[in-house]
C-alpha positions as CSV (number, residue, x, y, z in Angstrom):
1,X,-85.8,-105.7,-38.7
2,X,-87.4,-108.5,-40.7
3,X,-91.0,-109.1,-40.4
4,X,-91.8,-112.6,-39.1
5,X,-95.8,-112.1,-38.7
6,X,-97.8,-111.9,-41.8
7,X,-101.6,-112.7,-43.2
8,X,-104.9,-113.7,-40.9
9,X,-103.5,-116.4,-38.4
10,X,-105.0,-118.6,-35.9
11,X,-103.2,-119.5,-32.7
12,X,-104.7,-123.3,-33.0
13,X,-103.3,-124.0,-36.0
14,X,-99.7,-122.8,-35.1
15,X,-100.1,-124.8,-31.7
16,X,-101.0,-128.1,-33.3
17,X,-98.6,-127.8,-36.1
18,X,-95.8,-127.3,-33.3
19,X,-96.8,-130.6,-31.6
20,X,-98.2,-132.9,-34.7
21,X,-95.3,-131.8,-36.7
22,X,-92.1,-130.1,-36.0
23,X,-90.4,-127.2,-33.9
24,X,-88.7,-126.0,-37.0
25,X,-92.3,-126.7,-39.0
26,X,-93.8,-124.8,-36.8
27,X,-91.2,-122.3,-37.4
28,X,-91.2,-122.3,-41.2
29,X,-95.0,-121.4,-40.9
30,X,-94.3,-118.4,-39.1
31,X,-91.5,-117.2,-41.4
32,X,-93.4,-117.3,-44.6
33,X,-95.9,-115.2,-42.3
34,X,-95.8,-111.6,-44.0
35,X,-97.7,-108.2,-43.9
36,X,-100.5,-108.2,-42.1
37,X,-102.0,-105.6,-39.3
38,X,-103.3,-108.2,-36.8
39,X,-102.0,-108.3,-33.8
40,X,-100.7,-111.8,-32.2
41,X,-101.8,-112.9,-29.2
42,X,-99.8,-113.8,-25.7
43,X,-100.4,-117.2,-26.3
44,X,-99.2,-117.2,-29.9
45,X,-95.6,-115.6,-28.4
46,X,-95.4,-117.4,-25.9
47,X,-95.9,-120.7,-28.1
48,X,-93.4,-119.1,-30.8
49,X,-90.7,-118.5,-27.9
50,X,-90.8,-121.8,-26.9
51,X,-90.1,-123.4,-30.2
52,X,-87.5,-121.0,-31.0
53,X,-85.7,-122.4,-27.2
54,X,-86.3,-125.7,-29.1
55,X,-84.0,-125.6,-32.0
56,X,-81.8,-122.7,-30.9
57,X,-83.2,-120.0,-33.5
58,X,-81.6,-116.8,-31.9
59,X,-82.7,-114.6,-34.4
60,X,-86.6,-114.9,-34.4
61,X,-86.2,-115.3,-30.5
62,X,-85.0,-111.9,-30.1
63,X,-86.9,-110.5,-32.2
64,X,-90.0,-111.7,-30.5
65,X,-88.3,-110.0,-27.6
66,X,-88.2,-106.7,-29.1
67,X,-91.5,-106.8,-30.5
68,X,-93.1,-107.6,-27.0
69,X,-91.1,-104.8,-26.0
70,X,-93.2,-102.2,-28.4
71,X,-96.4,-103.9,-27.7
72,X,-96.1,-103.3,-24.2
73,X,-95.8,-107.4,-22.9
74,X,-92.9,-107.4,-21.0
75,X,-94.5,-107.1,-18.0
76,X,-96.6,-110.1,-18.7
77,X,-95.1,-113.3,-16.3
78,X,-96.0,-116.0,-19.0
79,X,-94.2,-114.1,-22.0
80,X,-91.1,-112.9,-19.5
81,X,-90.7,-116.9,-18.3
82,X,-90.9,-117.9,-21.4
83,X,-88.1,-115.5,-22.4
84,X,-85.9,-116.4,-19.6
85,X,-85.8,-120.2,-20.8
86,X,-85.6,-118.8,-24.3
87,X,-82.6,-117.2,-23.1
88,X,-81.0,-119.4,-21.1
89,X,-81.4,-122.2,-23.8
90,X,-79.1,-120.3,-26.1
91,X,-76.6,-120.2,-23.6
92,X,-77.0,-116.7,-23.0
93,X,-77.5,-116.4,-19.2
94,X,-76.4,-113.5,-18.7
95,X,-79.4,-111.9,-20.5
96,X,-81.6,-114.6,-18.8
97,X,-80.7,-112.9,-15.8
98,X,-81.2,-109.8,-16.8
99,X,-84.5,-110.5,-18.1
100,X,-85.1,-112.5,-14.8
101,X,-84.2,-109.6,-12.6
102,X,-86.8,-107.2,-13.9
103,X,-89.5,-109.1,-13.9
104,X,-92.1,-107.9,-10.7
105,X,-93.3,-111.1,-10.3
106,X,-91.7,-114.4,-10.1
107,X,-93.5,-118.1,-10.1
108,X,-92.4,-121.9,-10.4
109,X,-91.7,-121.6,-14.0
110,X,-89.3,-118.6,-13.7
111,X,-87.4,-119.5,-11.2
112,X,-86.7,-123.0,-12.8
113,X,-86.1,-122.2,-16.5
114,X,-82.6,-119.5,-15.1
115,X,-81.9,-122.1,-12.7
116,X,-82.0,-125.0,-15.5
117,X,-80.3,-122.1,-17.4
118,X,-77.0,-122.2,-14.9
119,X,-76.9,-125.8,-15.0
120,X,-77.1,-126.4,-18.6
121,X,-74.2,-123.5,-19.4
122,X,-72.0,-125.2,-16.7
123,X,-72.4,-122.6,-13.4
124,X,-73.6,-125.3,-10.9
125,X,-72.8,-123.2,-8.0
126,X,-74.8,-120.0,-9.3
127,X,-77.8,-122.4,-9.7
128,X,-77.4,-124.1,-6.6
129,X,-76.7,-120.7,-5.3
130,X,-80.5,-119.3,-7.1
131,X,-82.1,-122.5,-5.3
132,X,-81.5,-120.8,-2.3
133,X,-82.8,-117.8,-2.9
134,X,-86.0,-119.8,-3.8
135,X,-86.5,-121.6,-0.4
136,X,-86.8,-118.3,1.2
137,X,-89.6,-116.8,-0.8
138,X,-93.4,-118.5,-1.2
139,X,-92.4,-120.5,-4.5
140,X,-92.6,-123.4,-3.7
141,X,-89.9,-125.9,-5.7
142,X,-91.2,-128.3,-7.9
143,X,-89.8,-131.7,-9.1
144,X,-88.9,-129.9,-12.1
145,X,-86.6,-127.0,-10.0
146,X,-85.0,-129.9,-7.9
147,X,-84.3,-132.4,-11.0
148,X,-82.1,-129.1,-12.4
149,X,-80.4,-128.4,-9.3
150,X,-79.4,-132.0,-8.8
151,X,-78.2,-131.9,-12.1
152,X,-76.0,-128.9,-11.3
153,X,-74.2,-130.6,-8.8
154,X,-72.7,-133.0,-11.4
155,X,-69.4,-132.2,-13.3
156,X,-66.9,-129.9,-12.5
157,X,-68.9,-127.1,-11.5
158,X,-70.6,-129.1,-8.5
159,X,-70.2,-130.6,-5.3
160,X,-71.1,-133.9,-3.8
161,X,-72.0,-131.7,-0.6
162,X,-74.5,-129.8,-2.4
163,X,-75.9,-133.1,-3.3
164,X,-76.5,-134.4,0.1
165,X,-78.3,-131.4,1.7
166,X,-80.4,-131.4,-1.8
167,X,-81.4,-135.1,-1.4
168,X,-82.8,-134.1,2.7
169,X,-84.6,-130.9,1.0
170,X,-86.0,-133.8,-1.7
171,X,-87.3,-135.9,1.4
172,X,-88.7,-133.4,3.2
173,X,-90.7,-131.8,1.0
174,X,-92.3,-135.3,-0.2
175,X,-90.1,-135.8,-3.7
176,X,-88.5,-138.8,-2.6
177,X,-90.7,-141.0,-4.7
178,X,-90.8,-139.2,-7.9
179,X,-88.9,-140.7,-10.4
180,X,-87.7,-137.6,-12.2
181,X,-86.1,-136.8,-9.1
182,X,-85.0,-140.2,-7.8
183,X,-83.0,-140.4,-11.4
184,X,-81.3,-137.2,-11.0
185,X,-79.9,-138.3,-7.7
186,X,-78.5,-141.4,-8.5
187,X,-76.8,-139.9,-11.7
188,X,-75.5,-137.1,-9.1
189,X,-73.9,-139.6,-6.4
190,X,-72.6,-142.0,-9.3
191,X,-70.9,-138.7,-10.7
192,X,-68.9,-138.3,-7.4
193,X,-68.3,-142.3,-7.3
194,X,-70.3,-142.7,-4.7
195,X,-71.8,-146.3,-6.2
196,X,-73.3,-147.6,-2.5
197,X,-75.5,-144.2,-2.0
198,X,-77.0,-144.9,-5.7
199,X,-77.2,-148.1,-5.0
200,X,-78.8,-147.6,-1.5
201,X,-81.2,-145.2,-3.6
202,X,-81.9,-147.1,-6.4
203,X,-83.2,-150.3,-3.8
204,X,-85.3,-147.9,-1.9
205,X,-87.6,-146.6,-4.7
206,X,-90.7,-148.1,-5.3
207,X,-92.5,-148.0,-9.0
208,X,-88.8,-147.9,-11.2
209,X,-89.4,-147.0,-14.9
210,X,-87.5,-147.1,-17.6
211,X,-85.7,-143.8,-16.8
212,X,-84.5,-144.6,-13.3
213,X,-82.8,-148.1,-14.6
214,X,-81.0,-145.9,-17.3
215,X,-79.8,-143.7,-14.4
216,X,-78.6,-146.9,-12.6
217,X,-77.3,-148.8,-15.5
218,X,-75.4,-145.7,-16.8
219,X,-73.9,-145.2,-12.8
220,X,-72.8,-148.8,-12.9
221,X,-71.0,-148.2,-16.4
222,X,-69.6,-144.6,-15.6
223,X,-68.1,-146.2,-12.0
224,X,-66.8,-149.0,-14.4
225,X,-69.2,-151.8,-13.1
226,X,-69.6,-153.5,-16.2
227,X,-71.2,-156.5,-15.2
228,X,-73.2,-155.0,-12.7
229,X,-75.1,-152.5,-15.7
230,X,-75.5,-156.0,-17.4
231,X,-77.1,-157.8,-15.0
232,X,-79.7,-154.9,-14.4
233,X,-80.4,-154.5,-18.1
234,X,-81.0,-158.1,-17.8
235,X,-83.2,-157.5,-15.2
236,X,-85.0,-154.6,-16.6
237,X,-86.0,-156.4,-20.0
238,X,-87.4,-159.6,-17.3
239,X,-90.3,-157.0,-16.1
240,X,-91.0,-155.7,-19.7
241,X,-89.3,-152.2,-18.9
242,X,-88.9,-150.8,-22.7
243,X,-85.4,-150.2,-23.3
244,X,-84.8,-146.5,-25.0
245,X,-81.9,-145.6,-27.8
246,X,-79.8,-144.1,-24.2
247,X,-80.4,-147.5,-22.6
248,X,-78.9,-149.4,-25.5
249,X,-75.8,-146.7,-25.9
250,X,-75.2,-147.6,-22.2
251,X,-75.5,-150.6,-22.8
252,X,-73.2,-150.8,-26.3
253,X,-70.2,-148.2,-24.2
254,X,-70.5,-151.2,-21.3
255,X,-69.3,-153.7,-23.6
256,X,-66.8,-151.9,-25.3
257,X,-65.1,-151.0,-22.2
258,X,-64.4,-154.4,-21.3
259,X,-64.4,-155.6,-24.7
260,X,-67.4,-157.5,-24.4
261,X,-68.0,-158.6,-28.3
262,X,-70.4,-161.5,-27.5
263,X,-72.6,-159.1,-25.3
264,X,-72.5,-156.8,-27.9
265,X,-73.3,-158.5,-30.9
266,X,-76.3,-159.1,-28.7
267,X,-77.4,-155.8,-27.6
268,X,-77.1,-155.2,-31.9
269,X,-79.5,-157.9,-32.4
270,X,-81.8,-156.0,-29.9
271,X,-81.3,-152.6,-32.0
272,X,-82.5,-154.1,-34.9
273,X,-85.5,-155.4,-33.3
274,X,-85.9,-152.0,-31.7
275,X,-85.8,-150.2,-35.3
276,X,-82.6,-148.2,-33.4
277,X,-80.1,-149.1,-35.7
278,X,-80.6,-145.8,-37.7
279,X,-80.2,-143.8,-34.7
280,X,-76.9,-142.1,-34.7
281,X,-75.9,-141.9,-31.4
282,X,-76.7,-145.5,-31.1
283,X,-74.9,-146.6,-34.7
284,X,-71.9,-144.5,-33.4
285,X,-72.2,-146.9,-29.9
286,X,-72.1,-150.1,-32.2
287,X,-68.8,-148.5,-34.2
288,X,-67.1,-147.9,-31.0
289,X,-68.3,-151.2,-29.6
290,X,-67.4,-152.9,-32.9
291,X,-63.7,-151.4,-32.6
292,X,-62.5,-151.7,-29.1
293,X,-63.6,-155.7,-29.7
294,X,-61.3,-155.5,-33.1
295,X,-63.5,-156.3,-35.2
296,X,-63.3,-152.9,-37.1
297,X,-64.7,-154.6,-40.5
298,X,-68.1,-154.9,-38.6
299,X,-67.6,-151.7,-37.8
300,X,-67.6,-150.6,-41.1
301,X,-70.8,-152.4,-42.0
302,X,-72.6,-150.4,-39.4
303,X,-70.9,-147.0,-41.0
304,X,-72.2,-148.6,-44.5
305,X,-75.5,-149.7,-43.3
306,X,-76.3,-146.2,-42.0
307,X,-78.2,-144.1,-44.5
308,X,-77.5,-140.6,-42.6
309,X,-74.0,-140.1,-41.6
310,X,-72.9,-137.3,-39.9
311,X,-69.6,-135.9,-38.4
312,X,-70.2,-138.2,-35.1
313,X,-70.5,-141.4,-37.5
314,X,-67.1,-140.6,-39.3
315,X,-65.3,-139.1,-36.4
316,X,-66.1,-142.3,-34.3
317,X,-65.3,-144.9,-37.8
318,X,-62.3,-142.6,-37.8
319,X,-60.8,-143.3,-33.7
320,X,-62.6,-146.7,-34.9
321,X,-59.3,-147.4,-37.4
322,X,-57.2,-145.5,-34.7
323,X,-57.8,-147.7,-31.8
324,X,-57.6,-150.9,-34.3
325,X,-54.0,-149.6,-35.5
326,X,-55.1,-149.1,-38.9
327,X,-53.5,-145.2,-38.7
328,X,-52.7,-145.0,-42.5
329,X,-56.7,-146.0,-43.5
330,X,-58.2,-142.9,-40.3
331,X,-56.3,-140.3,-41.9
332,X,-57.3,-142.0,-45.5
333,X,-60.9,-141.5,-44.4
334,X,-60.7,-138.2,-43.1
335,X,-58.5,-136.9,-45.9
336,X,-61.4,-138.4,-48.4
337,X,-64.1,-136.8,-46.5
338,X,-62.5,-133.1,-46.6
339,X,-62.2,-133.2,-50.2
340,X,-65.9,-134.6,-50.6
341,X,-66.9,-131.7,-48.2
342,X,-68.9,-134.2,-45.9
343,X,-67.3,-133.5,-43.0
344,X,-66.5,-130.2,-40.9
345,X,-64.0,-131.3,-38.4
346,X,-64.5,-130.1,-35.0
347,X,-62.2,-131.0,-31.8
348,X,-63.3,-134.6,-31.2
349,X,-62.7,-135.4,-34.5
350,X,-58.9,-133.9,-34.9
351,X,-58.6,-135.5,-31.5
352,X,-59.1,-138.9,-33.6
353,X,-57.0,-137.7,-36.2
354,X,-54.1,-137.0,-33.6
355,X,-54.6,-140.6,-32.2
356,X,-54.6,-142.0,-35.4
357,X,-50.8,-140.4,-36.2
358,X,-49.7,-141.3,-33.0
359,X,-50.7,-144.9,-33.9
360,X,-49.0,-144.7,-36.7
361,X,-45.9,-142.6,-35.7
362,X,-47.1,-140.4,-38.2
363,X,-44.7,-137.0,-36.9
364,X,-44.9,-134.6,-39.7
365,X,-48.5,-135.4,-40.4
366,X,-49.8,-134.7,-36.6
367,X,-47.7,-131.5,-37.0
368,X,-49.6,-130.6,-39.9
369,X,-53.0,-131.4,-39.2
370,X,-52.5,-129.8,-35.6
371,X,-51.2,-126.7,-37.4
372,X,-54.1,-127.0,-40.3
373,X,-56.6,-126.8,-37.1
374,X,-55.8,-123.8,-35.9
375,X,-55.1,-121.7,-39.3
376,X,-57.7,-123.5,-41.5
377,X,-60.8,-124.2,-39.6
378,X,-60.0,-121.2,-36.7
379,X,-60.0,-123.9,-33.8
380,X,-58.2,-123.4,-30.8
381,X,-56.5,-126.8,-29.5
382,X,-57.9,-127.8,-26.2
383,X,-56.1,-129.9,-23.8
384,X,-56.7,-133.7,-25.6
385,X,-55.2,-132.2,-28.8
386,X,-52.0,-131.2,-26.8
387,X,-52.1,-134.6,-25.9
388,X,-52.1,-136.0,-28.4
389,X,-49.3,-134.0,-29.9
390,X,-47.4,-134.4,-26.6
391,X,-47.4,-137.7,-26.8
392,X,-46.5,-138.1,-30.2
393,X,-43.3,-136.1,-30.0
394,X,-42.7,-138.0,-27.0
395,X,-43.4,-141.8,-28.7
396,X,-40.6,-140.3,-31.3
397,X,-38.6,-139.6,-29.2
398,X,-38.3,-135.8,-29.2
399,X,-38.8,-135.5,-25.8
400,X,-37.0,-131.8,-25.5
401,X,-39.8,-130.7,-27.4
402,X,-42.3,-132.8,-25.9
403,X,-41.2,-131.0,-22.6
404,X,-41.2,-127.5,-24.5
405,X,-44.8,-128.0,-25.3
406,X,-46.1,-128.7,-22.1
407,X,-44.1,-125.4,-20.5
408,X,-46.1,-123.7,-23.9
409,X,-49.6,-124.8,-23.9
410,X,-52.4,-122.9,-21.9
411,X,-53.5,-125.9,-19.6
412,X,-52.1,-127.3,-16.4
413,X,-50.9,-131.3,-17.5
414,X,-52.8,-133.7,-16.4
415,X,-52.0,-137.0,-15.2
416,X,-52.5,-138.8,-18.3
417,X,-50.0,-136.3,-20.2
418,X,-46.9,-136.7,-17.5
419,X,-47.9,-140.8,-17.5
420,X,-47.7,-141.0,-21.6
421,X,-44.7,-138.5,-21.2
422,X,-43.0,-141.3,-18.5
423,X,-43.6,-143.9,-20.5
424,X,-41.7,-142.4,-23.6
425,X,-38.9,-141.5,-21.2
426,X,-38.3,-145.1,-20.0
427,X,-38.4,-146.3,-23.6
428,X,-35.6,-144.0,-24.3
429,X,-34.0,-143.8,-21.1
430,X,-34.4,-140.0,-20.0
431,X,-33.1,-140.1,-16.4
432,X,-33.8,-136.6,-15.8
433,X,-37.2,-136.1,-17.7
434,X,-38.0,-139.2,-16.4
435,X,-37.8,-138.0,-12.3
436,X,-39.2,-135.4,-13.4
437,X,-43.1,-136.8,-15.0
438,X,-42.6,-139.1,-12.1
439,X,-42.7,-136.5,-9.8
440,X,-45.4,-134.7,-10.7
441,X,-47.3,-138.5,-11.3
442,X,-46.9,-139.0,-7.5
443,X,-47.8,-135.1,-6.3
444,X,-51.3,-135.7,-8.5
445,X,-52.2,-139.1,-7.2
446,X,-49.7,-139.6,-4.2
447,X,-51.3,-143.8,-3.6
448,X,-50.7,-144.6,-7.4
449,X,-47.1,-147.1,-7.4
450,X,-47.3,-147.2,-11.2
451,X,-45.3,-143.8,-11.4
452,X,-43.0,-145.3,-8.8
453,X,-42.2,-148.6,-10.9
454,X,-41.8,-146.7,-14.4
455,X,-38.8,-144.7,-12.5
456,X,-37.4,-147.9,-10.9
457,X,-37.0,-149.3,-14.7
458,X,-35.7,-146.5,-15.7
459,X,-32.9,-145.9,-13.3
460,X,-32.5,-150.3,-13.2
461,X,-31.7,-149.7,-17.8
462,X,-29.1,-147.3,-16.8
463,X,-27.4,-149.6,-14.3
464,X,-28.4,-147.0,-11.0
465,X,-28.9,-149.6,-8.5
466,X,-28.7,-147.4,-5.6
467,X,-31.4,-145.1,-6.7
468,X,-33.3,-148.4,-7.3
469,X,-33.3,-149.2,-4.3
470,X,-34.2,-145.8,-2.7
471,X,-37.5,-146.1,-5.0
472,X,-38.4,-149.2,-3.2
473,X,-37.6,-148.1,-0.1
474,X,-40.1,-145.3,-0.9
475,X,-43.0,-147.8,-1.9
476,X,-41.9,-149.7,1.7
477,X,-42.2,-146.8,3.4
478,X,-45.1,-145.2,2.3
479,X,-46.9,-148.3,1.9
480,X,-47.3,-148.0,-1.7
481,X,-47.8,-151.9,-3.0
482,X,-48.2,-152.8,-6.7
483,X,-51.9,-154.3,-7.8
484,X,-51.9,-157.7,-8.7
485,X,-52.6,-157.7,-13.1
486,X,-55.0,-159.8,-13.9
487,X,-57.0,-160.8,-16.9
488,X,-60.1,-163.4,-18.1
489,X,-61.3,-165.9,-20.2
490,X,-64.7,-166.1,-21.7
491,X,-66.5,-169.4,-21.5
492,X,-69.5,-169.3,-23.7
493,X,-71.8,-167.3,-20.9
494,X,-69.3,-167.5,-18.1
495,X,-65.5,-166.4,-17.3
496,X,-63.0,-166.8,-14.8
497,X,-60.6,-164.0,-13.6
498,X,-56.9,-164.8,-14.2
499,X,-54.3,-163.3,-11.5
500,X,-50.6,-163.2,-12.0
501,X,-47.9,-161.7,-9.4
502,X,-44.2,-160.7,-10.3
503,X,-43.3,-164.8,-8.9
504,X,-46.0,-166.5,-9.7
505,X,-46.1,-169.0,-12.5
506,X,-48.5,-171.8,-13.7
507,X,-47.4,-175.1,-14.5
508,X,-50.3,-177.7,-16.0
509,X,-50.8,-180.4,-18.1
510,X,-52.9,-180.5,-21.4
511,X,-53.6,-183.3,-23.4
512,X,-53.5,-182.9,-27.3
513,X,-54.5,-184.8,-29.7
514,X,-52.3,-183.4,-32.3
515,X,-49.0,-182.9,-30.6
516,X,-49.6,-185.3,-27.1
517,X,-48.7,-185.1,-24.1
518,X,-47.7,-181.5,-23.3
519,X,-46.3,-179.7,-20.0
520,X,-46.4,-175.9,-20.1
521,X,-45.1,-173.3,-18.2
522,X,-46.6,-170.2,-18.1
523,X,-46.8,-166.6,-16.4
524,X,-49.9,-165.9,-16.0
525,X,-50.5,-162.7,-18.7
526,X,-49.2,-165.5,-21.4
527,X,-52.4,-167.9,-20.6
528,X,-54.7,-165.9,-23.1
529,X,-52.7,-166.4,-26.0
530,X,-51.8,-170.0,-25.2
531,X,-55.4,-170.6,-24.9
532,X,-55.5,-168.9,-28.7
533,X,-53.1,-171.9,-30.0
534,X,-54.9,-174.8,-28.4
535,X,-56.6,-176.6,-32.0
536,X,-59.8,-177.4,-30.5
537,X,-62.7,-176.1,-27.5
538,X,-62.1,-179.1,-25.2
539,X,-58.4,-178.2,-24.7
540,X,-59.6,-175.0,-23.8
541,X,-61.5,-176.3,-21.2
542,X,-58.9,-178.9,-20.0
543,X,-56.1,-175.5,-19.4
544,X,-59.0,-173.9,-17.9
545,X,-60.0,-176.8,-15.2
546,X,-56.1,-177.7,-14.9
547,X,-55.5,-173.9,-14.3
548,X,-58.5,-174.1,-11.8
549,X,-57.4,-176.8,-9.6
550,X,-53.6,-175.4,-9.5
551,X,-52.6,-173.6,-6.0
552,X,-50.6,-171.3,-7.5
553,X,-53.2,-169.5,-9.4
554,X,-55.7,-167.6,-8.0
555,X,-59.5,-168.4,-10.2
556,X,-62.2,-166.3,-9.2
557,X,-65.7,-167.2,-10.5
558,X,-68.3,-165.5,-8.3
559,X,-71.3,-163.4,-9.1
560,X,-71.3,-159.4,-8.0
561,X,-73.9,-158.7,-4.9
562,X,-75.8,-155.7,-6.0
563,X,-76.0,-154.5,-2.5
564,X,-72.2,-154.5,-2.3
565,X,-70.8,-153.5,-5.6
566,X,-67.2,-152.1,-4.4
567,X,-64.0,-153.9,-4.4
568,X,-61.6,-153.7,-2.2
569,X,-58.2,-152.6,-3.1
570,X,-56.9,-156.3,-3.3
571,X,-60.0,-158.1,-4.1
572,X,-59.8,-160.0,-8.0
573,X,-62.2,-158.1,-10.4
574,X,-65.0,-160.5,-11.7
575,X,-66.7,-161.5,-14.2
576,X,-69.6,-163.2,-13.8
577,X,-71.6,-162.3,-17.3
578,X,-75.0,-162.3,-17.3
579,X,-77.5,-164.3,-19.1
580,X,-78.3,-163.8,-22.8
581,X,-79.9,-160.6,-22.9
């Protein structure tokens, strides 16, 4: 076993070089430690074992354990806690648990590092489960131990159940107006989409910091409130509340998923005042924000402008060019990157590589970087990267072996698999594979009509009028009614919502002063790029106000009540924008 303690030592030092410098500093200090006869102290361990839980370093970690283990420690409560989170940090709980289950005496800090130790490795019920177990000894949870259960309950592993009896044990042992606790809550509820609870939560508290508006700003975007998480940015710069990099990555993944440009040209400016630019996870925000508005050459300037990149920079420049349709220049970039060695390709990024050939109806190349995945880099495909493939034997039209690999794969499809999978069969008018995906579409999400619709084309291309007709007799009889599309214009820092229906048609006048007098009629998804012709702002304006005042249009311009945030199933979507930020 390598020897990690060497020469005369003091405990001080190492302590304030862990906190003035670095974990792995701290670290490198003890490393170059070598041959020495002094014995370390509980504290220095204890220190050391928290650092290694810090940057993940297995090796020293366990061999702190095995040296406490000859010097006759492991009965000491500090050292063993500080093992169990050591443990349960590197993602090996089961020896956390181990290690937890012979200590004699358990306190706070225990008990919270395995529970934090289930929640972090994705066993929300075994920590929920260990929480407990708590309440019936005489330790006492902290707001520490309750912030980690709360955080068990989200994902896949949790339950929104668990969640409500944890926020009455948060109430009635006087946690309710901690701020740690109040922030794990709201992210909890706004998990299960239960917006009005968070909400209702969010109100109540008194004394909100920067860390409970991220919670709420991120529930609003994660439920797809976009303007709502706006607004209360707004509102949180108003009362000088420092924005973090995570409030501005919230901020940056709102815009982008309603396309928001303006809004997030904005929140850049902001990153540059902030000195955030540099931060990766915040550069790879502006990318994907920069891409999904199609302006991709921005894009690249951030990529250019950062001096570190890393394999979340590329992959996201990479689905950057995907989403933009620029397939041929993705795989260009990754192709370049392999041979430079810059970039070890994980799942996220073959994920954009797939996209980026299905975008491009690149066949033979998805085939071979799929296949290049497995036997190159040893990575098994997960469910997005048979999706990917799926869809683009499917887009091919292969759809026999499309089908084949969704019988072959090790995962149940999903709904976004049979939909993609539906879509291909209506563009190449697969009767049979068709009822089938539309099957399954309507056994996963039984109120959804767009299944329903897709199979009615279908059978309509093929001239099958009577099965037509018994898919809308169906939708009549189980009530099944297609949404109303919409879509919006931006005016400077307003919009109005645009609503069209199968029948409904707009009919206006503009005047133009380069072609006249002109009457158009339009369906209401055509308005945007009309708008795009028009040669100057005020004939914008003019469609906009004719559009307005025209009975057979629906114009919806009203701002979102806090208090109220859902919509009702037939209620326009707004947007009301914000102020400047």
């Amino acid at each position: 076993m390598q020897k990690f303690f060497s020469k005369t030592y003091k405990s001080n030092y190492f302590s304030n070089h862990s906190k003035s410098v670095s974990t792995y500093g701290a670290l490198e200090s003890l490393s170059v430690m070598n041959g020495s006869m002094t014995m370390p102290t509980k504290f220095f361990l204890c220190t050391t074992l928290n650092s290694c839980a810090k940057s993940l370093n297995w090796h020293l970690g366990i061999q702190i354990h095995a040296y406490m283990i000859r010097s006759g420690y492991e009965d000491n409560l500090f050292l063993s806690s500080a093992l169990v989170d050591f443990y349960a940090k590197c993602f090996a709980i089961v020896d956390a648990r181990k290690v937890f289950s012979g200590m004699k005496i358990h306190d706070q800090v225990s008990w919270t590092s395995l529970i934090t130790g289930f929640s972090i490795n994705g066993q929300g019920r075994d920590a929920f489960l260990l929480f407990k177990e708590m309440l019936y000894t005489q330790i006492k949870p902290n707001c520490f131990t309750f912030a980690s259960v709360i955080s068990a309950c989200v994902g896949k592993t949790g339950a929104l159940e668990h969640c409500s009896s944890l926020h009455a044990q948060v109430i009635k042992r006087g946690f309710d107006t901690n701020n740690f606790v109040i922030s794990s809550l709201i992210d909890c509820y706004a998990n299960w989409e239960q917006i009005d609870n968070a909400v209702l939560l969010f109100e109540e508290s008194t004394g909100k910091d920067t860390v409970v508006y991220n919670s709420m700003i991120s529930g609003y975007s994660q439920n797809l409130y976009s303007e709502d998480a706006l607004r209360l940015f707004v509102e949180m710069m108003k009362k000088k509340l420092n924005p973090t990099d995570h409030t501005l990555c919230i901020i940056l993944n709102t815009c982008s998923s309603c396309a928001m440009l303006l809004q997030g040209r904005q929140v850049h400016s902001l990153a540059i005042k902030m000195g955030s630019e540099r931060n990766v996870f915040v550069a790879s925000a502006l990318i994907d924000m920069y891409s999904k508005g199609g302006d991709i050459d921005e894009a690249q300037c951030v990529l250019d402008q950062t001096s570190k990149k890393n394999n979340v920079l590329w992959t996201s420049m990479i689905m950057g060019y995907s989403q933009c349709g620029r397939g041929s220049e993705a795989l260009e970039l990754f192709d370049c990157l392999l041979a430079k060695q810059e970039l070890i390709p994980d799942h996220i990024c073959f994920t954009a590589v797939l996209t980026a050939c299905n975008h491009a109806g690149f066949l033979d190349k998805g085939v071979e970087y799929f296949n290049k995945m497995i036997t190159i880099y040893g990575l098994s495909p997960d469910i997005d990267q048979y999706a990917c493939l799926i869809d683009l034997y499917a887009r091919n039209g292969n759809l026999n072996k499309a089908r084949d690999l969704i019988e072959e794969m090790p995962y149940d499809p999903n709904y976004v698999i049979w939909s993609s999978f539906l879509s291909s069969c209506k563009i190449y008018g697969d009767v049979e594979l068709g009822r089938e995906a539309a099957d399954q579409l309507i056994k996963m999400e039984p109120s959804n009509t767009t299944p329903y619709i897709t199979l009615a084309h279908i059978y309509a291309r093929k001239g099958l009028w009577n099965d037509v007709a018994e898919v809308r007799r169906l939708m009549q009889q189980r009530r099944r009614r297609k949404l109303v599309g919409w879509s919006w214009v931006e005016d400077l820092f307003k919009s109005v919502v645009l609503l069209a229906d199968n029948a409904i048609k707009v009919v206006c006048q503009i005047v133009c002063p380069h072609c006249g007098d002109l009457w158009v009629s339009l369906e209401g998804r055509m308005i945007l790029e009309f708008l795009k012709s028009l040669p100057s702002y005020k004939d914008k304006q003019r469609l906009l106000q004719d559009i307005a005042h025209n009975q057979s249009l629906v114009v919806e311009h009203r701002p979102v009540d806090l208090k109220q945030p859902t919509l009702s199933e037939h209620d326009p979507p707004t947007r009301a924008l914000p102020e400047t930020l």
